[in-house]
C-alpha positions as CSV (number, residue, x, y, z in Angstrom):
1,X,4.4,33.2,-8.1
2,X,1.6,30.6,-8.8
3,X,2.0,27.3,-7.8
4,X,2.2,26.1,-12.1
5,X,5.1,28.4,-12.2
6,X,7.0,27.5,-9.7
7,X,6.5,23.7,-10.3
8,X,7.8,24.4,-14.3
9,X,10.9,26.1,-12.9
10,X,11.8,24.1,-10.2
11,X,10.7,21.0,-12.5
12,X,14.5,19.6,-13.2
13,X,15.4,20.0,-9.9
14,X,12.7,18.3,-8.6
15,X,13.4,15.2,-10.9
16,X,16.9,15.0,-9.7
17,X,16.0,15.1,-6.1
18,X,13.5,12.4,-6.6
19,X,15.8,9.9,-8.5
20,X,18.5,10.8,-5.6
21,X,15.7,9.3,-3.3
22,X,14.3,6.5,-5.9
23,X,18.3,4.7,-6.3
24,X,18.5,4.1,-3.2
25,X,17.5,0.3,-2.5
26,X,15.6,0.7,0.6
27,X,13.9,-3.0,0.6
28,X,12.6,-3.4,4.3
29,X,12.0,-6.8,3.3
30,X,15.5,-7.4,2.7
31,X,17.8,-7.4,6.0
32,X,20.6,-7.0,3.8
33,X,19.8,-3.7,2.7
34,X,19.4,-2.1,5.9
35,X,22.4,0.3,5.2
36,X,19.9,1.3,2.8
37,X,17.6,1.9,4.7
38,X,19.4,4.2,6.8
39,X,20.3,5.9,4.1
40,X,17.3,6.9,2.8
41,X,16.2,8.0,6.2
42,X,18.8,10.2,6.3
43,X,18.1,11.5,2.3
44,X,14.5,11.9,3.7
45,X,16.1,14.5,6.4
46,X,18.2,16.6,4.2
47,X,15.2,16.9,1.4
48,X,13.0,18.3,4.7
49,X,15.6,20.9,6.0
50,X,15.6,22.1,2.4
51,X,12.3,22.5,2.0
52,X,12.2,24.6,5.1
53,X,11.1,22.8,8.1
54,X,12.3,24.0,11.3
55,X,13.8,20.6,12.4
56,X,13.9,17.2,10.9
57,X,14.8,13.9,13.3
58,X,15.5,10.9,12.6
59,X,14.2,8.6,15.5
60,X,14.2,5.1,16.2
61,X,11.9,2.2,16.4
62,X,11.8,-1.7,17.6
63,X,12.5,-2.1,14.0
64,X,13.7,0.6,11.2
65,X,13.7,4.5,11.7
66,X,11.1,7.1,11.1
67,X,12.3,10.6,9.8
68,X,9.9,12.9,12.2
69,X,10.1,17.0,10.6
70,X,8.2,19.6,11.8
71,X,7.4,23.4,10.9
72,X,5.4,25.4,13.7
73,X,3.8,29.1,11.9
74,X,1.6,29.5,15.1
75,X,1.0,27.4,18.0
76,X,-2.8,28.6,17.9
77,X,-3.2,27.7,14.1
78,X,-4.0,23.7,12.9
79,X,-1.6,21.4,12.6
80,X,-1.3,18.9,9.5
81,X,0.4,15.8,9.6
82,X,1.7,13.8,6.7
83,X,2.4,10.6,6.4
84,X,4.8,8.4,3.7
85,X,7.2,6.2,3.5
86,X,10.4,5.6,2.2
87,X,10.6,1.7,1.7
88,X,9.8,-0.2,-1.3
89,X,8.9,-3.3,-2.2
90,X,11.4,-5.9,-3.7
91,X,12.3,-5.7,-7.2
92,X,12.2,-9.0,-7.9
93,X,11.8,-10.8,-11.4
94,X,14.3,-8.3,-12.3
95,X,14.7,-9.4,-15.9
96,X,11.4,-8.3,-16.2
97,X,12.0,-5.0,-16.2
98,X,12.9,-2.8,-19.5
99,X,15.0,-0.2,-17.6
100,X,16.9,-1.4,-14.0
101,X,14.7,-1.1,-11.7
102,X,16.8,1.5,-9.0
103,X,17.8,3.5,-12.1
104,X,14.9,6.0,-12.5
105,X,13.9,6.7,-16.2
106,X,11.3,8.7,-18.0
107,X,10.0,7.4,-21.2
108,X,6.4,7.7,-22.8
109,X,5.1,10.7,-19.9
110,X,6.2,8.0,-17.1
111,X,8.8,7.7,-14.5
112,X,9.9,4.1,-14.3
113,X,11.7,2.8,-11.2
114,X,10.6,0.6,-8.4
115,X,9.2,3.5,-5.5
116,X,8.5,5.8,-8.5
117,X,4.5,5.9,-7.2
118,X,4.6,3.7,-4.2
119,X,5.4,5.7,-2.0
120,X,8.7,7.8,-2.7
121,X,7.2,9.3,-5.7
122,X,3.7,10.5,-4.0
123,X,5.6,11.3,-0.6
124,X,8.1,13.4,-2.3
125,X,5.2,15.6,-4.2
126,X,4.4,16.7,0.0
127,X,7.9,17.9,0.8
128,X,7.6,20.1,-2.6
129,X,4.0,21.2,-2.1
130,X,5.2,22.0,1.4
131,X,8.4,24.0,-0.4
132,X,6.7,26.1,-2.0
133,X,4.4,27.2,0.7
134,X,7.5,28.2,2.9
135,X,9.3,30.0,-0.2
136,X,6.4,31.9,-1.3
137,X,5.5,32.9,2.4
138,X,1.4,31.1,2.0
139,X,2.0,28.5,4.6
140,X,-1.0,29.3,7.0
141,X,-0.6,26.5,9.5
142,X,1.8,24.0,11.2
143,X,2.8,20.9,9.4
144,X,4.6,17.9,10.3
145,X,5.8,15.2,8.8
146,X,6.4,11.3,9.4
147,X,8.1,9.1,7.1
148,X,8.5,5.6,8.2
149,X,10.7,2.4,6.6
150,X,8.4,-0.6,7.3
151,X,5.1,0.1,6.0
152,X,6.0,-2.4,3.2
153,X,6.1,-5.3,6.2
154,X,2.7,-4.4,7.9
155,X,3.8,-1.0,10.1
156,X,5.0,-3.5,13.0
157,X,6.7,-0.7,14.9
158,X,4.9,2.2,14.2
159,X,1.6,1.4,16.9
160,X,3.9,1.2,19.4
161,X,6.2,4.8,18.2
162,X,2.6,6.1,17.8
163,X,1.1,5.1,21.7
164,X,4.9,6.5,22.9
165,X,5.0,9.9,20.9
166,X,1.4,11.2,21.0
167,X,2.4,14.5,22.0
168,X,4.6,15.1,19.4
169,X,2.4,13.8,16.3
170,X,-0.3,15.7,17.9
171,X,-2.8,17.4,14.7
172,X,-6.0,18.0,13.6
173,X,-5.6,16.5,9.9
174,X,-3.8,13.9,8.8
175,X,-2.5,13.7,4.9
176,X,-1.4,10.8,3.1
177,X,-0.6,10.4,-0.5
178,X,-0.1,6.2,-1.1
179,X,-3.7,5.5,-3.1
180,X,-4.5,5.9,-6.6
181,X,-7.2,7.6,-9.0
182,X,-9.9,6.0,-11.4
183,X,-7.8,8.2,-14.3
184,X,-6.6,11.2,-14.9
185,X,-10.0,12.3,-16.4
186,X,-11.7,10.9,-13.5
187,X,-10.4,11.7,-10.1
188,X,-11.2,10.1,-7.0
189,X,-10.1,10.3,-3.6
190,X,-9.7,7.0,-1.6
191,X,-12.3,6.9,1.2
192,X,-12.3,3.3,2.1
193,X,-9.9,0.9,2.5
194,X,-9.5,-3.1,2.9
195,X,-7.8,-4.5,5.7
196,X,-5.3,-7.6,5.6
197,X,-3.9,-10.5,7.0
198,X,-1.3,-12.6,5.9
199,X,-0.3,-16.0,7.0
200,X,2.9,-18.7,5.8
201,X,2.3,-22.4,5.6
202,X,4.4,-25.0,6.1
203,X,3.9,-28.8,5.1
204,X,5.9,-31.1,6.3
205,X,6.0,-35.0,5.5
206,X,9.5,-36.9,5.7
207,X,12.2,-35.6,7.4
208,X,14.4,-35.3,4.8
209,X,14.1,-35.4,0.3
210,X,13.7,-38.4,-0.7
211,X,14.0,-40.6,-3.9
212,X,10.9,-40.4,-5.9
213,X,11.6,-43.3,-7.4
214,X,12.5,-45.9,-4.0
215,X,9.7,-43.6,-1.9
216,X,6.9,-42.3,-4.4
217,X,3.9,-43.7,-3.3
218,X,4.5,-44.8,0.1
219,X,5.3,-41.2,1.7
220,X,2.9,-38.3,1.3
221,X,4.3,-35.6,-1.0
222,X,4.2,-32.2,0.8
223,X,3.4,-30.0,-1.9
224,X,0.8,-32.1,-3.1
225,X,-1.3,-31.8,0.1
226,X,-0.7,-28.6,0.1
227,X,-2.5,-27.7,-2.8
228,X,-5.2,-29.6,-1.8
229,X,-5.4,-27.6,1.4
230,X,-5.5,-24.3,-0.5
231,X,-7.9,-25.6,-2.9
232,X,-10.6,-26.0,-0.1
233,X,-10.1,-22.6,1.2
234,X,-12.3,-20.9,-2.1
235,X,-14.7,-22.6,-4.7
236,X,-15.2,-22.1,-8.4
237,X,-17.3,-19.5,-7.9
238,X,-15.0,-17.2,-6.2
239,X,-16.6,-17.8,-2.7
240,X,-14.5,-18.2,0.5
241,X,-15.7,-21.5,2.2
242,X,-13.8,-21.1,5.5
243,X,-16.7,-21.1,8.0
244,X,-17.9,-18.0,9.4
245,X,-15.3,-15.9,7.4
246,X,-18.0,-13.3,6.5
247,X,-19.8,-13.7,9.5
248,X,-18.6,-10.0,10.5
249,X,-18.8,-8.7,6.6
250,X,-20.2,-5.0,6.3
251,X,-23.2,-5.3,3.8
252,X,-23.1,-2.3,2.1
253,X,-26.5,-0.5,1.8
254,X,-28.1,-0.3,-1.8
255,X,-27.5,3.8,-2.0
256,X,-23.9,2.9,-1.8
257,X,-23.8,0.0,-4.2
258,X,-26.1,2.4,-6.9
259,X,-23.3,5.2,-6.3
260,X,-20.5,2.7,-7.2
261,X,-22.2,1.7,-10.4
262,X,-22.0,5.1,-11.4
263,X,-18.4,5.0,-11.6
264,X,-16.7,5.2,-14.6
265,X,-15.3,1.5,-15.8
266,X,-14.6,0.1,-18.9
267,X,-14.4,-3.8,-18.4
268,X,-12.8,-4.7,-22.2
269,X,-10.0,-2.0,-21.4
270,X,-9.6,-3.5,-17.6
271,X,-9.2,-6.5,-18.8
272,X,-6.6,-5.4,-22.2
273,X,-4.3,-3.4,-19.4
274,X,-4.0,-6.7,-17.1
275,X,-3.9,-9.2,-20.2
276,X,-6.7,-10.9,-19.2
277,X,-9.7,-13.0,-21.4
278,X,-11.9,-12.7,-18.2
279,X,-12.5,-11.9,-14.7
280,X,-13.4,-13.8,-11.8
281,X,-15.1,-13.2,-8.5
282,X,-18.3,-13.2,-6.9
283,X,-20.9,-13.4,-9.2
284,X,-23.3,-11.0,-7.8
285,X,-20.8,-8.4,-7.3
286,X,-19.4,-6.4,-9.6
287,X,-15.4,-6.1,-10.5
288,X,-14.9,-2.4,-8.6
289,X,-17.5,-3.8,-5.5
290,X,-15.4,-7.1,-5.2
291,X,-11.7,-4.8,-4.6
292,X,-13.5,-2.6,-3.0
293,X,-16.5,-3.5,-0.7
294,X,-16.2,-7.0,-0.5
295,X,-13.0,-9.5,0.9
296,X,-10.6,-11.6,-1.1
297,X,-8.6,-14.5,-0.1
298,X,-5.4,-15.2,-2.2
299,X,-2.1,-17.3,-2.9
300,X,0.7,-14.6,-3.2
301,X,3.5,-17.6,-3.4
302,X,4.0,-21.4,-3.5
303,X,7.4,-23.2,-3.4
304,X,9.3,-26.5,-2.7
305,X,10.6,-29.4,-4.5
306,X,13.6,-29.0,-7.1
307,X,12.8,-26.1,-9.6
308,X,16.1,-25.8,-10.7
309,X,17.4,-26.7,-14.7
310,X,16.6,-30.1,-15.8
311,X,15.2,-32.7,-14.0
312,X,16.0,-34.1,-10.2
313,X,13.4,-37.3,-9.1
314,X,13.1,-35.8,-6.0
315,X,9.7,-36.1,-3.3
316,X,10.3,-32.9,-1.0
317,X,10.3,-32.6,2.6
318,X,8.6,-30.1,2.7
319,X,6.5,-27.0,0.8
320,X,5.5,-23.6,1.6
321,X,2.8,-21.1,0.8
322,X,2.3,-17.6,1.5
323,X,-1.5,-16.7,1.8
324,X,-3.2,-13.1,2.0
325,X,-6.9,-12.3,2.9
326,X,-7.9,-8.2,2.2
327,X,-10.7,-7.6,4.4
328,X,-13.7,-5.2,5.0
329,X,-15.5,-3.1,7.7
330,X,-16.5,-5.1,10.7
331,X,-13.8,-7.9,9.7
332,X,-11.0,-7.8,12.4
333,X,-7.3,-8.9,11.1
334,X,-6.6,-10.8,14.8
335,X,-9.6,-12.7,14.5
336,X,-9.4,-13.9,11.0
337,X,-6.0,-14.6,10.9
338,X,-6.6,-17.2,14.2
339,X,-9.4,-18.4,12.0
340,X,-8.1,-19.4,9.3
341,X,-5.1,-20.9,11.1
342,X,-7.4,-23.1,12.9
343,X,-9.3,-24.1,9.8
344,X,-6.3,-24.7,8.1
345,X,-5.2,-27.3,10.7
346,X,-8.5,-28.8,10.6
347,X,-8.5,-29.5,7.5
348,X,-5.0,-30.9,6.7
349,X,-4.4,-34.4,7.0
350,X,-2.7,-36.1,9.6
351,X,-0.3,-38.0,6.8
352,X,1.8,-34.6,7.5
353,X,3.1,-31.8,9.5
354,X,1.0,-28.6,8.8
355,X,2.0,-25.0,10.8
356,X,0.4,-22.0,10.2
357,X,2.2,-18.4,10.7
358,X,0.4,-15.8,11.1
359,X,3.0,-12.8,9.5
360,X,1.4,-9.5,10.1
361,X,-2.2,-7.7,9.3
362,X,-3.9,-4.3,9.7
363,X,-7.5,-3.3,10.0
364,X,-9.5,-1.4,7.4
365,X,-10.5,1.8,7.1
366,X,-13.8,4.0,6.1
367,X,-13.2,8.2,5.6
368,X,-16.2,10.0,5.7
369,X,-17.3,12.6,2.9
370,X,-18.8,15.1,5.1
371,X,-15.1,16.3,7.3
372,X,-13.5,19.5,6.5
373,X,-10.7,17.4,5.2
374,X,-12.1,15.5,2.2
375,X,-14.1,18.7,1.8
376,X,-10.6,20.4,1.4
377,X,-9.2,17.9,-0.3
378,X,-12.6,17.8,-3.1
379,X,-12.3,21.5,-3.5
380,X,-8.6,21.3,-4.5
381,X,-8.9,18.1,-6.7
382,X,-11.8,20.6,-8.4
383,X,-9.5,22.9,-9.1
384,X,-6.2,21.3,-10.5
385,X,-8.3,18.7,-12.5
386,X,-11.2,20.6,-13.7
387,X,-13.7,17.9,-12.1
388,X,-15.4,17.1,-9.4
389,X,-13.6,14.0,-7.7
390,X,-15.4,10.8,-6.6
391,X,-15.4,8.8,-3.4
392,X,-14.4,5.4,-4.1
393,X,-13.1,2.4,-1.8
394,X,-9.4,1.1,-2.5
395,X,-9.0,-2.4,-2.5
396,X,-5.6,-2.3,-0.8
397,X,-4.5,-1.5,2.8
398,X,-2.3,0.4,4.9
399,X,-1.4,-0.7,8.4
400,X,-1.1,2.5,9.8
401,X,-4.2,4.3,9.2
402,X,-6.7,2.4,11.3
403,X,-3.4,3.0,13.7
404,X,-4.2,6.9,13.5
405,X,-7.4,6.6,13.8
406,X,-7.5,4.4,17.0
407,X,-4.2,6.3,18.5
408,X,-4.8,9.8,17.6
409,X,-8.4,10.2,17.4
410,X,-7.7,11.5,13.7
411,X,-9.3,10.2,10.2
412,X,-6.8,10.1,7.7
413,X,-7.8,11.7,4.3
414,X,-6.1,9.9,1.7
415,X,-4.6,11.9,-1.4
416,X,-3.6,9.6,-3.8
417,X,-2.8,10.4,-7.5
418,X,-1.5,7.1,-8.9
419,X,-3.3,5.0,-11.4
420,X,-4.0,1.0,-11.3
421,X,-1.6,0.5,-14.5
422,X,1.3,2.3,-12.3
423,X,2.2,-1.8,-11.8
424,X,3.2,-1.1,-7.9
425,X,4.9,-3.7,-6.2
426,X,5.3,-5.2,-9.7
427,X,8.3,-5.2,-12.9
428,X,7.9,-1.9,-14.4
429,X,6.6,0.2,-11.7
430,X,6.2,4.2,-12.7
431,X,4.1,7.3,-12.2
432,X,2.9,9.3,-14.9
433,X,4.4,12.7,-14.8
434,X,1.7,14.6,-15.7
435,X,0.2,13.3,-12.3
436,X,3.2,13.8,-10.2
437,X,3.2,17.8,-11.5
438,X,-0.4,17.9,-10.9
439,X,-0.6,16.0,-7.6
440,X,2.1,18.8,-6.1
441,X,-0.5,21.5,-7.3
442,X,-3.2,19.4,-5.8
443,X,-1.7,19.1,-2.6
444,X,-0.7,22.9,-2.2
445,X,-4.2,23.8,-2.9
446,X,-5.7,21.5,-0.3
447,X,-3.0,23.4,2.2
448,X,-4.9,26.9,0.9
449,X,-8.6,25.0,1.4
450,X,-7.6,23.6,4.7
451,X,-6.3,26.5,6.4
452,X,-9.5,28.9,4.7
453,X,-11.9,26.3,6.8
């Protein structure tokens, strides 16, 4: 039976099993939800067993589980390892979404539920590819799999489950499906990615709220100086001003920067999906070179004060920001994030309290285009989508691929099949169904290129 075939009979089944997976609330943001968590460990394990591994564990970690599956054909053949992971990000504005968010739906070709592409949806399309190998008797080398619960928090178990458990994640290639494509005319496969760190800030002026009206103008107001903190840290032209941030910056040769023009990108439609009048960045860069090739610095949240219904004269104690920075090649995470932190503090008057956090980061990443992996992994995107795929760098990061790399000596190749409007880690998060179909038929014919090299 071809792989088409058995994907359009299995096809209901495959939906149910996913939406089993997707309502479960597995938030590793959230202590609170850590029965969920479990849960969808344990979900993980069943769907594995089913799909015909020969044993499926769930093993522990300084923080949540990893579901660890294996199948052995041959100990003399390669082995693959794949790599997801089963928690999501926080649903949150969720009066923002059309459909609940943990209640899977498919309307307009899409699959709308929070984890529906990142990453339940894209991991799950593995453990079918990988079913239908077994059933139809075509698997022609080992597999494993390892699905971990934190990569939403930065991964901050995993180096350490890695360096402990080398002999069992032992392989030659190393699958992941938690990127996207340009389009579904135009398929890419991720071969760069940004790295990250990620800091909190806290201002503190009185030691207590107080009354704007008895103290305004006598006491600094918190969340005023912090916004004139964060203000300093870019300029209107989109530049970084934090000395020597891009000290370390990878300039990318001009080969590289003529093959990126060549990709396919409609600005006017950009800018339509995102509801957007104009973009902003670094002048001499274009929009796919400054998420891809070149760092960001950014303001994922602000708070303090009274926000609450009506009015409350209130000057805060204190206010809080959450910062991110997505690096590049050459940038280390540890080094920019005490960086920043110092600069931070330099900057900040001495009118308040200012601490700097530093909450997690991970380094980036560069695949390269000549391995038998993205070879593989070209040949089969050829196939399915009638097109050659391109190479692009991702914008975003995952914590535990440099991990890989530095622990087992392995590059990653990344085989995504999202899109950029798939809205991850937003309201309205989905996966068009067309892709999921055609990402398990990817996937199974990267298992046939792979094991023919």
């Amino acid at each position: 039976m071809s792989p088409k075939d058995y994907i359009s009979e299995h096809k209901t089944r495959f939906f149910d099993e996913l939406f089993t997976l997707i309502r479960i609330q597995s938030v590793s943001s959230h202590s609170h939800r850590q029965p969920e968590i479990k849960q969808c460990a344990q979900q993980w394990q069943k769907l594995l067993l089913e799909a015909g591994v020969d044993s499926a564990e769930i093993l522990p970690t300084d923080g949540n589980s990893v579901v660890f599956a294996k199948k052995t054909i041959d100990n003399s053949l390669p082995t693959i390892l794949v790599y997801g992971h089963y928690d999501v990000m926080p649903a949150e504005p969720l009066e923002l979404w059309k459909s609940p968010a943990f209640e899977p739906e498919i309307r307009d070709g899409k699959i709308f539920a929070r984890g529906a592409d990142d990453d339940k949806g894209q991991s799950f399309m593995h453990a079918k590819a990988f079913e239908y190998l077994v059933k139809t008797n075509q698997l022609k080398c080992n597999v494993k799999f390892l699905i971990e619960g934190e990569e939403e928090i930065g991964s901050p178990s995993l180096e350490k489950f890695c360096n402990e458990n080398k002999e069992l994640l032992l392989c030659d290639t190393i699958l992941v499906s938690d990127t996207s494509m340009l389009s579904l005319e135009t398929p890419s496969i991720t071969t760069g990615l940004r790295g990250l760190a990620y800091w909190q800030i806290e201002v503190t002026a009185a030691n207590r709220d107080l009354h704007s009206g008895i103290f305004g103008g006598a006491v600094a107001n918190p969340i005023a100086e912090l916004t004139k903190i964060l203000a300093k840290l870019t300029n209107e032209e989109g530049k970084i001003t934090i000395p020597h941030f891009y000290d370390n910056v990878e300039e990318v040769s001009a080969i590289e920067r003529e093959l990126i023009a060549q990709i396919p990108f409609n600005e006017e439609e950009y800018k339509k999906n995102l509801g957007v009048k104009h973009l902003f960045g670094e002048k001499e860069y274009s929009t796919i070179e400054r998420t891809g090739i070149r760092p960001a610095l950014d303001i994922c949240g602000i708070w303090g004060g009274y926000t609450g219904e009506g009015s409350k004269t209130v000057l805060p104690s204190k206010a809080f920001a959450k910062l991110s920075a997505r690096l590049v090649p050459n940038q280390r995470y540890e080094e920019i994030a005490d960086l920043v932190s110092k600069y931070i503090q330099q900057i900040a008057p001495e009118y308040v309290d200012v601490t700097v956090t530093n909450l997690h980061g991970a380094q980036s990443y560069v695949c390269p285009i000549n391995s038998d992996a993205y070879k593989a992994a070209e040949k089969a995107y050829t196939k399915v989508f009638g097109i050659r795929p391109l190479p692009v760098r991702r914008g975003g990061s995952i914590g535990v691929i440099p991990i890989f790399e530095k622990v087992l000596n392995v590059k990653p190749i990344l085989m995504g099949f999202g899109l950029e409007s798939d809205a991850i880690h937003s309201p309205n998060e989905n996966f068009p169904v067309d892709l999921f179909l055609k990402g398990i038929e990817t996937i199974i014919e990267f298992y046939n290129e792979i094991s023919e090299n």
